[in-house]
PATIKE-804143 format. One line per 8 residues: for each residue x, y, z of C-alpha. Coordinates in steps of 0.05 Angstrom, whole numbers. Each point is the difference from the previous one (the first is absolute). Example, Ala and Ser with C-alpha at 12.3 -4.5 7.8 and 13.67 -1.06 7.14 Angstrom:
! residues 2
246,-90,156 | 27,69,-13
! end
This chain:
! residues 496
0,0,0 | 56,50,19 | 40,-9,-68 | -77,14,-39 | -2,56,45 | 66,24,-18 | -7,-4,-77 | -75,24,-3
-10,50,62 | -73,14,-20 | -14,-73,21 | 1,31,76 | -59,45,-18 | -38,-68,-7 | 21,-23,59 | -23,58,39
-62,-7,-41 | -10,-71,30 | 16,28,69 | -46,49,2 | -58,-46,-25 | 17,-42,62 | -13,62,43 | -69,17,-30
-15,-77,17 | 19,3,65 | -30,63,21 | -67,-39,-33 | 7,-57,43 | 9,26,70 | -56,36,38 | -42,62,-37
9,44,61 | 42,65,-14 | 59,33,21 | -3,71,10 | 16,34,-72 | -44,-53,-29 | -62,20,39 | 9,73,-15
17,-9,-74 | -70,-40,-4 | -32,39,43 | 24,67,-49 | -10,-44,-63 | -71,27,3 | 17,61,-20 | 34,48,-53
31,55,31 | 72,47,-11 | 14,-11,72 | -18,-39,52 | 41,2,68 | 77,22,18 | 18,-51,-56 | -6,20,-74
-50,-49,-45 | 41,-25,-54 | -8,-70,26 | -72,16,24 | -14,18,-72 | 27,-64,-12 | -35,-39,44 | -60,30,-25
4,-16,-71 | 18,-72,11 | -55,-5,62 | -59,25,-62 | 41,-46,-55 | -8,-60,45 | -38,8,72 | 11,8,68
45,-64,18 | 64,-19,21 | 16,-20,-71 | -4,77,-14 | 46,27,51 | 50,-66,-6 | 7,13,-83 | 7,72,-2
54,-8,57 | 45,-57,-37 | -7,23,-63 | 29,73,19 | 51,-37,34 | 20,-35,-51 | -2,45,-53 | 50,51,56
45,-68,-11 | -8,6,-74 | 21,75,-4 | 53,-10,44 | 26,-65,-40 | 8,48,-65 | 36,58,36 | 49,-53,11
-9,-20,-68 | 24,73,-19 | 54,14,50 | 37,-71,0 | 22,-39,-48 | 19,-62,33 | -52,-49,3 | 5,-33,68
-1,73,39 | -62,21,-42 | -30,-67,43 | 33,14,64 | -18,71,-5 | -75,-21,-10 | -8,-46,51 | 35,56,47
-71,28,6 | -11,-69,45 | 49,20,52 | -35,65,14 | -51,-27,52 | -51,59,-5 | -11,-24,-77 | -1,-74,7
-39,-14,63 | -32,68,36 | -20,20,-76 | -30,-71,-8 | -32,-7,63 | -39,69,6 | 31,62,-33 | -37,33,-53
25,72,-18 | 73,-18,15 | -10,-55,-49 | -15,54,-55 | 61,36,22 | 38,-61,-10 | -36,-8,-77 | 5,81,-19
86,-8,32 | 14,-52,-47 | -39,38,-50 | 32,55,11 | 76,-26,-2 | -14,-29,-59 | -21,59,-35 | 44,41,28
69,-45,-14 | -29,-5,-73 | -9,74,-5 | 80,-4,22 | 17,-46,-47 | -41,7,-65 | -45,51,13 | -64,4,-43
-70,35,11 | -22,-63,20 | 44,-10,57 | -6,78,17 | -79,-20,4 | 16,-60,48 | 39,38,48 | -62,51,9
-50,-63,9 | 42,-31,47 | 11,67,40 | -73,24,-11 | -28,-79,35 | 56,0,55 | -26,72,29 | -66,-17,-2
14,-70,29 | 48,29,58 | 25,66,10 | 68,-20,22 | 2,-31,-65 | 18,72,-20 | 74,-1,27 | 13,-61,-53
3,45,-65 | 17,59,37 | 71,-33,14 | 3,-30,-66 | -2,68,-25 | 51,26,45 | 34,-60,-18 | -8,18,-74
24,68,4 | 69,-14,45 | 24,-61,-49 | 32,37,-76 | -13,-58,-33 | -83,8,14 | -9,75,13 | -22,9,-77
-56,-44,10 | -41,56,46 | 10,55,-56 | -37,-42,-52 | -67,27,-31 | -15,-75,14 | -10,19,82 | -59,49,-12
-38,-66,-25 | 30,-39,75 | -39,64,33 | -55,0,-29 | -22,-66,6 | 23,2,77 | -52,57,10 | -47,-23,-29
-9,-67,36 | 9,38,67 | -41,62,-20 | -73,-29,26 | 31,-30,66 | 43,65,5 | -69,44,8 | -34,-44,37
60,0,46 | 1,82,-1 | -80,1,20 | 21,-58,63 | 64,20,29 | -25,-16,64 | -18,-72,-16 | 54,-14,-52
56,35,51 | -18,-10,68 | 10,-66,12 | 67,-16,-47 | 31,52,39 | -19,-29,68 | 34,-67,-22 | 56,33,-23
9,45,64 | -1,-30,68 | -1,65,39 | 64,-8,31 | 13,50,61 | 65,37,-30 | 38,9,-65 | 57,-48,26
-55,-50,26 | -28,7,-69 | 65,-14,-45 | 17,-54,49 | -61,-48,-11 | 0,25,-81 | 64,-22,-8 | -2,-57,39
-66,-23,-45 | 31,10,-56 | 55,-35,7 | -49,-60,30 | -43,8,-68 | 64,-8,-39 | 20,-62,29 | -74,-26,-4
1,20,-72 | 57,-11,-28 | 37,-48,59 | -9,-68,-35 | 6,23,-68 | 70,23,20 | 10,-67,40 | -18,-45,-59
46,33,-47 | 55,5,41 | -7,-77,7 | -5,2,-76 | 65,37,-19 | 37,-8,64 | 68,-24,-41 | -17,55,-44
-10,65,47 | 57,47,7 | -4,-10,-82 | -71,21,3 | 1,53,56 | 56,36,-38 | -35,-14,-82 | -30,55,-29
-47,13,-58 | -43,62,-34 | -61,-42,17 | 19,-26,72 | 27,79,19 | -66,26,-27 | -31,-57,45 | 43,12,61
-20,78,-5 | -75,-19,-7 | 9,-30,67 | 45,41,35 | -49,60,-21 | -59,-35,28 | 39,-22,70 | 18,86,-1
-59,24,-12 | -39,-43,57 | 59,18,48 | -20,82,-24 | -73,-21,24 | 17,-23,65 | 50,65,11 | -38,45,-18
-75,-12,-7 | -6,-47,68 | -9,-68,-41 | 15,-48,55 | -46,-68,-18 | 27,-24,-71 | -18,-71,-7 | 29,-59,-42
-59,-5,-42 | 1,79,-23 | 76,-18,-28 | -25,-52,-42 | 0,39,-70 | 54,44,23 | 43,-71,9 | -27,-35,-55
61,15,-46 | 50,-33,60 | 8,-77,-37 | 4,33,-69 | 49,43,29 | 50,-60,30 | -11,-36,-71 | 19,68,-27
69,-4,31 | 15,-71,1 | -9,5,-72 | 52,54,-8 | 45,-34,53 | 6,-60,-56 | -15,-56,52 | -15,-69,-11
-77,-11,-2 | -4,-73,-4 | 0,-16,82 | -37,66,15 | -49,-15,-58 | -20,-79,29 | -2,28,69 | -48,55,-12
-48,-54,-30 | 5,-38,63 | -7,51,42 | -58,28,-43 | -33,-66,7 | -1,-2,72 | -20,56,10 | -62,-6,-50
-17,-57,32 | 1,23,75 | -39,60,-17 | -58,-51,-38 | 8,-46,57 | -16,55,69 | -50,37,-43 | -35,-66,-13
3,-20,62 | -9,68,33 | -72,-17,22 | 13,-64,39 | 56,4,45 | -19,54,46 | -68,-28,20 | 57,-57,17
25,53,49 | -54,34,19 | 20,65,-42 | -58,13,-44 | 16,35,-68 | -53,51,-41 | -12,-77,-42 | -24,-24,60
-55,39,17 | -69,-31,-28 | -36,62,-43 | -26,-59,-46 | -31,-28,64 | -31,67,25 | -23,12,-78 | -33,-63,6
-36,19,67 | -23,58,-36 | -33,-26,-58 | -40,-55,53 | -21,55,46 | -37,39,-61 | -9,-54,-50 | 40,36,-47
49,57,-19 | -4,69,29 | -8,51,-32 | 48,45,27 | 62,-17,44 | 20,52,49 | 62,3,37 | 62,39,24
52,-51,1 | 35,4,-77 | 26,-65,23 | -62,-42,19 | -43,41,-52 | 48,-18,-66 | -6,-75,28 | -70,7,-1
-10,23,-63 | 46,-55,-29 | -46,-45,39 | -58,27,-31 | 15,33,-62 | -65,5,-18 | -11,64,56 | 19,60,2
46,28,67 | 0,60,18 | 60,13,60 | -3,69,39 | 81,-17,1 | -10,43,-74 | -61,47,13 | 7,29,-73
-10,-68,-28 | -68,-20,-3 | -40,-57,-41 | -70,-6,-37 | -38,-49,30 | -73,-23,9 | -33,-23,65 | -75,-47,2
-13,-42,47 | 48,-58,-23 | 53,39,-6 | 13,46,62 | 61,32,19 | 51,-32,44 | 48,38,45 | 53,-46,20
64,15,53 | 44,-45,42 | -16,-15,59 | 43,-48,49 | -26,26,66 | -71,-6,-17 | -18,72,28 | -51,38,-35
7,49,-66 | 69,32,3 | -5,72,12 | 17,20,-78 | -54,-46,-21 | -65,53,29 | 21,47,-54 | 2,-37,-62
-64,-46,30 | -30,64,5 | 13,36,-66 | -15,-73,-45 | -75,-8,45 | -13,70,-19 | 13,9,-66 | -44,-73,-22
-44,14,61 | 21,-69,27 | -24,-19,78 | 54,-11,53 | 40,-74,-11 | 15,-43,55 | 70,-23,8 | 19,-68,-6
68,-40,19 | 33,-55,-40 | 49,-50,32 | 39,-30,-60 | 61,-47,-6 | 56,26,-27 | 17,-31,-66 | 44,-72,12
-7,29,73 | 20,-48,63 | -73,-23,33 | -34,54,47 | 49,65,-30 | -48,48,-33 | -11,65,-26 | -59,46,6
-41,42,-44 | -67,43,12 | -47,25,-50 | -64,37,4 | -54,-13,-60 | -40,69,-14 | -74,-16,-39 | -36,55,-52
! end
């Protein structure tokens, strides 16, 4: 397999291919309970909108057209997740293609992305909009080490998608063409390529993908602002206090980032490394300056505008360009690729399969413990209790809880939700007297209503001139649950 590999390189994109169909089955075969990104991107799926929350909608837009192409199932979120996934593997397999010419680097280089454990298992397992950072930064380094290399309108055009999707799929995605432009403008040999005609077509096409999100964000600055900032600020008491936990995260979200990549291919050209630490090319410099731009600016952030809470998974399109850049300088370094090569595979392989192997099994062994995961709890139960209790579907699911109400729509897809979590969101809906609204929270102390509940009881009773519901607890078994552990629910069903 290695020496195919090695003579035809694009048999690795069908290999990834094969991978990633094994993820879509696995995620099909273990519980239809949802993490936390899942619920809210089926929960949103409802809905068209330029903005949404503190996150921009490119992958809600996403989600959206694939959610009305094929329904509201796990299918829908699972395919539109793998297949963005694998086609940020794709992109990043012919920016190799571009920048290296020997064949077993343009592998190990690819498979790279596998040691960065923010794309190949916290992507995988719940992400959503980092995942379209990952897609729109191999996107983008592929149009933009084209644009280097044999620049065309085309490739001008693909540098402007790719920045226009990775802005309005994370804003930090911002600081990844921003230092390839720095980048572009320090190095001779590239400078020329930012006083082309050709870049007016790169900025157009940027603004206009991010122009709708752009005003939406102007008219919500509270909304869109508010709570980024809070993450990225932890309200440290003084400046020093400040700088010292930045830095100190920063250099932790490194490490979580980019820690094992750096392992792995250490172990991959350890006879090989003062040769490769000292090689130098016009692609790995321009590379090595993308980076060391990136690592700068953040460091400016946490100087100077009290940035003290960077994590990992915010570096992930920043770092994306890390394995290409080792295969960069290996390359020019001249070293011997068979042993590195072979190894890679292996270590891919392991790898691939651990990641299969926990996320298939992710549902089972905690009940073994006694530490219940999001698959565990049993929405398909409490759907179920639903449906018996009115002898039907609701009408109208009400909740607050973007968790518990996106797993109750993918339970019944069927209904329309409605979650005071997004006031500005609201569905059509009819109520009769089959199909009455539902207001459904959790509930594992079996008190009465929560206090948040009296508004939104009171505002949905009104408005369809409903009477007052009477609350009702579920006891449930968790999902492949150990005998007697359960998990509670309470609903409240509202007649016309």
């Amino acid at each position: 397999m290695g020496g195919l590999l090695d003579r035809r390189p694009q048999l690795i994109l069908a290999v990834l291919g094969t991978y990633f169909l094994l993820h879509l089955i696995v995620r099909l075969s273990i519980p239809n309970a949802l993490e936390l990104d899942e619920a809210e991107q089926i929960l949103l799926s409802q809905w068209f909108a330029f903005g949404y929350n503190s996150q921009p909608p490119f992958y809600n837009w996403l989600q959206y057209g694939v959610t009305s192409l094929v329904g509201v199932s796990l299918f829908s979120l699972s395919v539109l997740k793998c297949t963005m996934l694998f086609s940020a593997y794709i992109f990043y397999w012919l920016t190799a293609r571009l920048t290296l010419k020997n064949n077993s680097l343009v592998v190990v280089a690819t498979l790279g992305l596998l040691t960065v454990p923010q794309i190949v298992f916290e992507a995988q397992r719940d992400l959503t909009h980092s995942v379209a950072t990952i897609f729109a930064g191999s996107l983008f380094l592929y149009g933009f080490f084209r644009t280097l290399k044999t620049p065309t309108a085309l490739s001008y055009a693909i540098v402007g998608i790719a920045t226009g999707i990775g802005i309005i799929s994370k804003y930090n995605f911002a600081l990844l063409p921003a230092a390839a432009l720095v980048a572009a403008l320090i190095d001779s040999d590239f400078r020329k390529r930012l006083f082309d005609i050709r870049l007016i077509l790169t900025i157009v096409i940027s603004i206009a993908i991010v122009l709708p999100h752009a005003l939406w964000f102007l008219n919500h600055l509270d909304l869109a602002i508010d709570r980024t900032l809070h993450k990225m600020t932890g309200g440290s008491e003084s400046l020093l206090s400040q700088m010292s936990v930045g830095f100190s995260r920063f250099i932790g979200a490194i490490v979580g980032i980019a820690g094992v990549t750096i392992a792995i291919f250490i172990a991959l050209f350890a006879k090989s490394l003062p040769a490769v630490l000292r090689a130098s090319s016009r692609w790995s410099r321009i590379a090595g300056n993308i980076l060391l731009i990136e690592i700068g600016a953040i460091a400016l952030m946490i100087l100077f505008a009290g940035v003290d809470n960077i994590a990992d998974r915010w570096l992930t399109p920043l770092f994306l360009i890390l394995p290409l850049y080792i295969c960069m300088k290996a390359e020019s370094a001249a070293v011997e690729t068979k042993v590195p090569f072979k190894l890679s595979l292996a270590i891919s392989g392991v790898i691939t399969v651990a990641v299969l192997a926990v996320l298939a099994m992710r549902a089972y062994w905690g009940p073994l413990i006694g530490d219940y995961q999001r698959l565990n709890i049993p929405y398909d139960s409490f759907a179920e209790t639903i449906r018996k209790d009115i002898g039907g579907e609701p009408g109208l699911i009400v909740g607050y809880d973007p968790h518990l109400d996106g797993n109750m729509r993918l339970q019944m897809p069927g209904t329309p939700v409605q979650s005071y979590f997004y006031p500005d969101f609201k569905p059509s809906y009819q109520l009769d007297a089959k199909h009455p609204v539902v207001f459904v929270w959790r509930e594992n102390k079996g008190r009465a209503p929560p206090a948040w509940s009296k508004q939104f009881f009171g505002d949905v009773l009104t408005q369809n001139g409903l009477k007052q519901p009477e609350t009702r607890i579920v006891t449930l078994p968790y999902i492949y649950g150990r005998p007697g552990d359960t998990y509670q629910f309470a609903y409240a069903v509202a007649y016309p």
